[in-house]
C-alpha positions as a printed NumPy array, in Angstrom:
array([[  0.   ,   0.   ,   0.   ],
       [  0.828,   3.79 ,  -0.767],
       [  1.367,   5.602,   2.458],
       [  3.284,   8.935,   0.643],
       [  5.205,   8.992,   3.887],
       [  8.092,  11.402,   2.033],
       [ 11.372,  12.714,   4.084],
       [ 13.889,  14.96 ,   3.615],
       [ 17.807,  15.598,   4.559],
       [ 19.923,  17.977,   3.166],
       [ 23.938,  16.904,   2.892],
       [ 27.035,  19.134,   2.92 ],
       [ 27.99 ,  17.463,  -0.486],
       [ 28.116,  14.555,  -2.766],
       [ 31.003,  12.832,  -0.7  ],
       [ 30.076,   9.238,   0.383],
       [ 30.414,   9.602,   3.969],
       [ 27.922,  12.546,   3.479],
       [ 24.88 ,  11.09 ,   2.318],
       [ 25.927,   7.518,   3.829],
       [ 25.249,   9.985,   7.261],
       [ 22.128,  11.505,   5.442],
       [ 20.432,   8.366,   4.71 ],
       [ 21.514,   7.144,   8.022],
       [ 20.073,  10.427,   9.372],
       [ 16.725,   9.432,   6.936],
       [ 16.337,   6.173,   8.82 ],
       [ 16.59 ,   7.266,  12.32 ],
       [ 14.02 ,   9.704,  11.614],
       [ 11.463,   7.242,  10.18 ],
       [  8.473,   5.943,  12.229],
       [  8.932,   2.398,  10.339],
       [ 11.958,   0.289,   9.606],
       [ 13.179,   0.677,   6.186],
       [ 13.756,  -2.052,   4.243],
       [ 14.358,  -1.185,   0.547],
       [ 16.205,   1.998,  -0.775],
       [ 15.087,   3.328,  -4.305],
       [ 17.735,   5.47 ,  -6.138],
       [ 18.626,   7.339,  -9.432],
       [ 22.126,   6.301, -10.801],
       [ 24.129,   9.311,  -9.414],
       [ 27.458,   8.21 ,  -8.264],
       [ 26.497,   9.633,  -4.652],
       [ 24.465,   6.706,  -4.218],
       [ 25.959,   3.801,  -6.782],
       [ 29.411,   3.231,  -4.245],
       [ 30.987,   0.52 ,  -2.059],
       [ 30.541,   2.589,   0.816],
       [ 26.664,   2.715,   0.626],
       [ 26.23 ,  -0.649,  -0.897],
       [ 28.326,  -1.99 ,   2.406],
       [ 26.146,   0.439,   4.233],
       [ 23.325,  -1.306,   3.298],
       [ 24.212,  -4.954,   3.717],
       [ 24.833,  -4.231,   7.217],
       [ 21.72 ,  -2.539,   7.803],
       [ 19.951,  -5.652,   6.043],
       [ 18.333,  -2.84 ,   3.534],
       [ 17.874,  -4.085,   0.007],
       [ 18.754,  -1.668,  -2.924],
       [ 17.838,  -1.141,  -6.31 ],
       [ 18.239,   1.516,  -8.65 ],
       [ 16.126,   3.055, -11.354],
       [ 16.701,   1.734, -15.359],
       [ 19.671,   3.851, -17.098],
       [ 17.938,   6.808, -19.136],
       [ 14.578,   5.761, -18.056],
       [ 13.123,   9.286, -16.76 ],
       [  9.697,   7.713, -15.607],
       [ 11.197,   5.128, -13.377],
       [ 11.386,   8.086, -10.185],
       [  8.217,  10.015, -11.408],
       [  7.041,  10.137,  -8.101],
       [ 10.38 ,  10.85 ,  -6.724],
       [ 10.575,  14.053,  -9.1  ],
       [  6.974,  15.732,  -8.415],
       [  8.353,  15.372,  -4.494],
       [ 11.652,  17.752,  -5.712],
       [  8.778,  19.951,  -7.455],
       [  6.385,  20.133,  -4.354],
       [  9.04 ,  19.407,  -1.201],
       [ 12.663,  20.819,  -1.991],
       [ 11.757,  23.261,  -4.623],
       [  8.591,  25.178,  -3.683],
       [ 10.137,  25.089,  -0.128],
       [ 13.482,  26.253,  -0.526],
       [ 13.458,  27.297,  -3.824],
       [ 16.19 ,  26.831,  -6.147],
       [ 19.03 ,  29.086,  -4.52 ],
       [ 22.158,  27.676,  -4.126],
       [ 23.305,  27.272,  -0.071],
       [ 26.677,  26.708,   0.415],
       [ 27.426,  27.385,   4.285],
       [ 27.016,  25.579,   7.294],
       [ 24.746,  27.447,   8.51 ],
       [ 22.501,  27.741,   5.662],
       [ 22.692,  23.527,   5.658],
       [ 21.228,  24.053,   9.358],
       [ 18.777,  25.573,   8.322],
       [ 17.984,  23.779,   5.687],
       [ 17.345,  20.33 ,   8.209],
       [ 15.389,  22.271,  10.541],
       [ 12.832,  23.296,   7.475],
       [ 12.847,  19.89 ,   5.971],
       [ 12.02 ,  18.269,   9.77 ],
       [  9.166,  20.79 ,   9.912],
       [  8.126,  20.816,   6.599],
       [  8.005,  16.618,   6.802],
       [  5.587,  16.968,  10.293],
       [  3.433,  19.114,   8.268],
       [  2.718,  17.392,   4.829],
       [  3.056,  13.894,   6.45 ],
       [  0.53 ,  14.626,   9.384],
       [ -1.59 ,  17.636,   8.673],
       [ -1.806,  17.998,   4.955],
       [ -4.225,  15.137,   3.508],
       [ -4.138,  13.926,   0.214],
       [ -6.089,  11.669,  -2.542],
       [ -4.332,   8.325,  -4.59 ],
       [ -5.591,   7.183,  -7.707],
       [ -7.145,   4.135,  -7.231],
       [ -8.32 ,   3.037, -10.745],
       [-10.574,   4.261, -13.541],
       [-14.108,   4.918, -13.803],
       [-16.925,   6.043, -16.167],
       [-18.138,   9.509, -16.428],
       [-21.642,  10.741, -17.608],
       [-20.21 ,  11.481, -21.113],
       [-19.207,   7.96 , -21.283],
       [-15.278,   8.525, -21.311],
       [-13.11 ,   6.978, -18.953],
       [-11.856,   9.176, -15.979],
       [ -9.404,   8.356, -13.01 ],
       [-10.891,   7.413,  -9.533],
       [ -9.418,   8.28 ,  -6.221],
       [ -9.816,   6.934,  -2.795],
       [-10.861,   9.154,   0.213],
       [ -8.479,  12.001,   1.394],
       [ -6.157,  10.739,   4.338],
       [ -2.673,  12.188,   5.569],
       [  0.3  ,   9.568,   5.231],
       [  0.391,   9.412,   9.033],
       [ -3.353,   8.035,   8.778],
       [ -2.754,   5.905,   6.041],
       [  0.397,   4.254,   7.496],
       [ -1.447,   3.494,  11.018],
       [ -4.189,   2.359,   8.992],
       [ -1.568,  -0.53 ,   7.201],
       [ -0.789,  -2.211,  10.358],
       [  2.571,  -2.671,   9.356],
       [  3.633,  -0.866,  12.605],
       [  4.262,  -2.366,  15.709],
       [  1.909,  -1.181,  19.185],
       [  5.176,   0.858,  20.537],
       [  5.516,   2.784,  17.371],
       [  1.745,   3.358,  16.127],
       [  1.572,   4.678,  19.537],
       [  4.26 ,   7.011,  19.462],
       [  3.219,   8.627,  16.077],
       [ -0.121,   8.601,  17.113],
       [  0.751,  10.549,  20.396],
       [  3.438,  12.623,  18.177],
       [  0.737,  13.483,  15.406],
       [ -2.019,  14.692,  18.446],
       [  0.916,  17.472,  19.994],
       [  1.419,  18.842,  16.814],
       [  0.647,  22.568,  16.169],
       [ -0.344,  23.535,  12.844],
       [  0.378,  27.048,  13.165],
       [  3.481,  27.189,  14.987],
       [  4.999,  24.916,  12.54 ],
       [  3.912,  27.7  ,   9.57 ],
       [  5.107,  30.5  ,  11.027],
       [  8.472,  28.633,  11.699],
       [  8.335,  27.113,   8.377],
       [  7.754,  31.192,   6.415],
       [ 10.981,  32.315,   8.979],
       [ 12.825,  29.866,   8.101],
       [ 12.068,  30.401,   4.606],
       [ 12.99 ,  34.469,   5.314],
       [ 16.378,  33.653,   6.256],
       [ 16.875,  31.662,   3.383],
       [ 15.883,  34.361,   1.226],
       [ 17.646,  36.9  ,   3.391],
       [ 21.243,  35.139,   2.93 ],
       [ 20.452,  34.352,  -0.808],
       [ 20.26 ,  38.64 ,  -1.471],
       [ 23.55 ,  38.736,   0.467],
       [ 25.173,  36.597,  -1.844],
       [ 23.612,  37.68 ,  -4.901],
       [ 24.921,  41.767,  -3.756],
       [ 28.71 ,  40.138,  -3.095],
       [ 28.416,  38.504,  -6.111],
       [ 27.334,  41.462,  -8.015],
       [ 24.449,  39.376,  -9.308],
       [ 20.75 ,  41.081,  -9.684],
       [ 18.251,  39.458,  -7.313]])
């Protein structure tokens, strides 16, 4: 089943040990164990070091086909709708700014996986006209649809239950829009040293 459950980390670079810590980072953060790892065929994530990673985690890997843009299409409208229309397409480079950066993704991941509710296709229907038209099951967050698999153990379906119930909606969007501000913010600072128009 589709839970949606989506999370984000944001790395210092490409370098192995980097996102080997990111993903390890990824998995601590989870409410589930993970089991299988999906990836593009970037050399950040086709290396001994991950692959090694992996065996000793007892996570199975597979990659997407070579030149096969639809095998991650749901992996690219979350870049379009997480990373991108979050924090936008600047470039960060300090550590600070990578901070950052983790604290909006952990905030940003409470809020679309807990409080924001959305609708998978389920099959394909008739409509009055006669034509064929997509069907879509009821609207449920991915927090309610992974409690509702039962895949979860009691300890853990307890936790994110508890975890879902103290969450404040509108602390976590005005945290979320500052965040976003000091993004911004350092962005214009670079652009001005750069001598770039913003």
């Amino acid at each position: 089943m589709f839970t949606g459950w989506t999370a984000n980390r944001a790395v210092k670079n490409r370098a192995h040990r980097n996102v080997v810590a990111g993903i390890e980072a990824l998995v601590q953060s989870l409410p589930y164990p993970m089991t299988g790892l999906d990836f593009d065929n970037g050399g950040e994530f086709i290396n001994v070091q991950l692959i090694e990673w992996a065996e000793q985690q007892h996570i199975d890997l597979t990659r997407a086909r070579a030149y096969q843009h639809n095998d991650n299409a749901h992996v690219e409208q979350r870049n379009r709708d997480w990373a991108r229309r979050h924090a936008f397409r600047y470039r960060y480079e300090r550590p600070e700014e990578l901070a950052i950066l983790n604290e909006l993704w952990e905030l940003v991941e409470w809020r679309k996986n807990h409080l924001l509710p959305m609708v998978k296709a389920n099959g394909y229907g008739t409509a009055r006209s006669g034509r064929s038209k997509r069907t879509y099951d009821a609207p449920r967050t991915s927090s309610q649809r992974l409690l509702d698999l039962g895949a979860m153990d009691a300890v853990h379906a307890k936790e994110l239950a508890a975890a879902h119930r103290e969450l404040n909606p509108a602390q976590i969007t005005r945290r979320i829009n500052q965040l976003q501000g000091q993004l911004i913010t350092r962005a214009k600072l670079r652009a001005r040293a750069d001598g770039v128009g913003f």
